[in-house]
C-alpha positions, -999 to +999 in steps of 0.1 A: +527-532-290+524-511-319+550-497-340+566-471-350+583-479-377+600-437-388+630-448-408+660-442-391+654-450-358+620-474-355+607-481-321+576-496-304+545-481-280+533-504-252+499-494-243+493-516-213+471-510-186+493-513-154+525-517-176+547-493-156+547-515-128+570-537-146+594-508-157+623-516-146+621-555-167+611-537-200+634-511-194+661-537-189+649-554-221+660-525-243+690-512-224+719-528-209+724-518-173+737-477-175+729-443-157+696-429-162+682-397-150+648-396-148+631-360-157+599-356-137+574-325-123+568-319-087+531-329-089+537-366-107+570-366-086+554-366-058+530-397-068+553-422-089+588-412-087+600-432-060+584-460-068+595-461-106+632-452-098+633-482-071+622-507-099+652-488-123+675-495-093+664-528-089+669-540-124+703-526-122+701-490-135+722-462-116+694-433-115+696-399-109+665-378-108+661-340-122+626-322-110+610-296-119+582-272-111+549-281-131+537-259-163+550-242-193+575-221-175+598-252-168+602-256-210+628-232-212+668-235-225+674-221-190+664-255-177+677-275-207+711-260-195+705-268-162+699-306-161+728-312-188+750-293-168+735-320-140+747-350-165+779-339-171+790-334-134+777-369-131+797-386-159+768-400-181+781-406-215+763-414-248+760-448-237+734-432-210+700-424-215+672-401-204+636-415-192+609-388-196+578-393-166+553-369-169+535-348-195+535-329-221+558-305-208+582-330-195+583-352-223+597-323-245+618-310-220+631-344-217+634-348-255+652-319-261+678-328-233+683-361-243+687-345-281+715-323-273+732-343-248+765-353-264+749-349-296+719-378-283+716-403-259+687-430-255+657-417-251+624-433-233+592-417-227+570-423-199+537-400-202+515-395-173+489-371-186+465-379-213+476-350-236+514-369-237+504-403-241+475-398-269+500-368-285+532-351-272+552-388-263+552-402-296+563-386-330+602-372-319+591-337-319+613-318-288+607-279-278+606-251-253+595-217-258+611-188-262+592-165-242+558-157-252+567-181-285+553-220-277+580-243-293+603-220-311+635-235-302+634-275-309+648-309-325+630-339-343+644-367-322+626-401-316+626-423-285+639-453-276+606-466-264+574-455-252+556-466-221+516-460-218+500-468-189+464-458-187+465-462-154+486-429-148+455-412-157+436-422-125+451-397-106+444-372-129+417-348-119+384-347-145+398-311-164+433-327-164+420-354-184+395-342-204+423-313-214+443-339-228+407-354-245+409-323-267+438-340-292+419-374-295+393-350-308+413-337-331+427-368-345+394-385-347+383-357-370+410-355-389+408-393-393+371-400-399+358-434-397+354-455-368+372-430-351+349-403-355+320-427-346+343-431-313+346-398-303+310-390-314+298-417-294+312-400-257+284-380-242+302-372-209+330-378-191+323-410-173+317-422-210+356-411-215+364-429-187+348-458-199+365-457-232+399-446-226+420-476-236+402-476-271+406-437-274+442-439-269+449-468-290+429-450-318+448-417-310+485-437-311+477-457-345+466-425-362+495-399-350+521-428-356+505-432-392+513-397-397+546-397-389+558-424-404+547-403-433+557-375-424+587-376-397+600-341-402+568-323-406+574-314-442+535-319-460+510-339-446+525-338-408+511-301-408+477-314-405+480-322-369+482-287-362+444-283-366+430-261-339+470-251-325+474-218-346+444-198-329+445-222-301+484-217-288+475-178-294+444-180-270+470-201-242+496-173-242+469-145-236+455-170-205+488-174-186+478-205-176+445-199-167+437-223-196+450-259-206+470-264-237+438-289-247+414-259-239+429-234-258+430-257-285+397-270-285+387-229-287+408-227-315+396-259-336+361-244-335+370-209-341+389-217-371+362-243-385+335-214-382+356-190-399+360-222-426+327-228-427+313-195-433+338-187-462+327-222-479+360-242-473+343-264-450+307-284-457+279-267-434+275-287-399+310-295-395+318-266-367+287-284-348+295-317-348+331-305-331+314-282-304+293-312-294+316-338-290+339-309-269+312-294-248+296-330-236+331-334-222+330-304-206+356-283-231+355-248-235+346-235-272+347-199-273+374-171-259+369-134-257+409-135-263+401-142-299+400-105-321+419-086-296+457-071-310+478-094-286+457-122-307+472-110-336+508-105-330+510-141-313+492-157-351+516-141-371+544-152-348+532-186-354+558-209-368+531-223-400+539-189-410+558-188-446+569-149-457+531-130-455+510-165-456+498-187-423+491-222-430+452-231-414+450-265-407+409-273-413+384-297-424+363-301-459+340-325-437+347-349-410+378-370-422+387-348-448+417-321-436+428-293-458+452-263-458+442-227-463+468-203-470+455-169-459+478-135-462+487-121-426+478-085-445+441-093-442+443-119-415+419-096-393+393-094-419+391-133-420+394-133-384+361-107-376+346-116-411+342-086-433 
């Protein structure tokens, strides 16, 4: 187990291989017998919803199930609206609760329902992809996008519970879980250490494969460090936005062509190159990212990047204070920093004159 111990509402991460096959008794050992609506996607619907609301059922939970098409379309307030509207016909309370199963999309879909519900109802997340359970599962951040703005409309609301099971990932194809590879990268930079030996040491995806359980554990213990730091994103939570302001810009302009992990793996290089060449970051740095991404298979370069959609969707970005963005980078490996630059001349530090 490993906790999270955020001060108002601390709870606890069981990474256990295999672990959702026993939902239903660790479910029960949290919450009293209630109603629970599970929030799925077709796709991992279609492969572990039955199954999971059977062991609910048989532990004594009333369950009622809300799907939802796969992909960033189904994070909308449209959909929020939708599913409470499906609680309230069927009676829950606040004494109910909400149990996210699937990624990153559904775990802050599910989030932000369970947030507004009645003011917030019990919360437990269930990630399936390897972008929720390394990132978007833990750290009570909720949001759907407005639009072509990624997470504009949100809550900071922490779970319950989180349930990892590695073995989710099996059925995920290589991209799928490589995509969600891309914020253990991050982390392990931002962290340094043993856990940039980690990540350093993966030379292809079997290699991932072979290391996932000590990737995610690594990934868990350093994003829970940071928000029990840091719950509300206020100073050093910002830092985990490395690679997301260039990166959620580059996504947009794909329209789903690219994976949230892709675009962001673009955008950590892009932004270290810009860092590196102005002197904020120590020469080598941009390589030692792009190797670790490409020997995964991770794209590191975008022909999105310059163009003058690229540049409305950065100054949209939500780091933005008045006419300064927020750059998440790195001094070296281990070492984040911030870099204010003024949106006036954000195209000059962009192409570099």
């Amino acid at each position: 187990m490993i906790d999270v111990n955020v001060k108002e509402h601390p709870y606890q991460i069981d990474l256990e291989n295999g672990g959702s096959n026993a939902i239903g008794t660790k479910v029960s050992q949290l919450w009293s017998p209630r109603k629970v609506i599970v929030i799925s996607d077709m796709n991992v619907a279609d492969i572990y919803l039955k199954a999971v609301v059977k062991k609910l059922r048989d532990a004594g939970f009333t369950v009622s199930t809300a799907v939802v098409a796969p992909g960033e379309a189904s994070k909308s307030i449209e959909l929020v609206q939708t599913i409470v509207k499906q609680m309230s016909h069927d009676h829950f309370t606040r004494s109910d609760g909400v149990i996210a199963l699937g990624g990153g999309v559904i775990t802050d879909l599910a989030g932000m329902v369970a947030s507004l519900y009645m003011r917030g109802i019990g919360l437990i997340q269930v990630p399936t992809s390897m972008t929720a359970q390394v990132d978007a599962s833990i750290g009570g951040k909720t949001a759907v996008n407005l639009g072509e703005v990624k997470n504009v409309m949100g809550t900071f609301y922490q779970p319950d519970f989180v349930l990892v099971d590695p073995a989710f990932l099996t059925t995920l194809s290589d991209r799928d879980l490589v995509e969600g590879y891309a914020e253990s990268v991050k982390m392990s930079l931002l962290a340094g250490g043993d856990f940039a030996e980690l990540t350093g040491s993966i030379q292809s995806v079997a290699d991932l494969k072979s290391k996932l359980v000590p990737v995610i554990e690594a990934s868990l213990n350093y994003k829970r460090d940071i928000v029990v730091q840091d719950e509300f994103d206020h100073n050093q939570r910002q830092i985990l936005n490395f690679g997301h302001t260039f990166g959620h810009a580059i996504e947009l302009m794909a329209h789903g062509d690219l994976r949230h992990g892709e675009a962001i793996s673009i955008g950590m290089v892009a932004i270290t190159d810009r860092l590196e060449r102005d002197g904020y970051t120590q020469a080598g740095v941009s390589d030692q990212i792009t190797s670790r991404l490409l020997a995964v298979g991770l794209p590191v370069f975008s022909e999105y990047i310059g163009q003058d959609e690229f540049f409305d969707l950065v100054k949209r970005d939500k780091k933005r204070t008045d006419d300064r963005i927020n750059f998440i980078g790195l001094a070296q490996v281990g070492e984040p920093i911030i870099v204010k630059k003024d949106v006036r001349k954000l195209e000059a530090f962009v192409k570099g004159y």
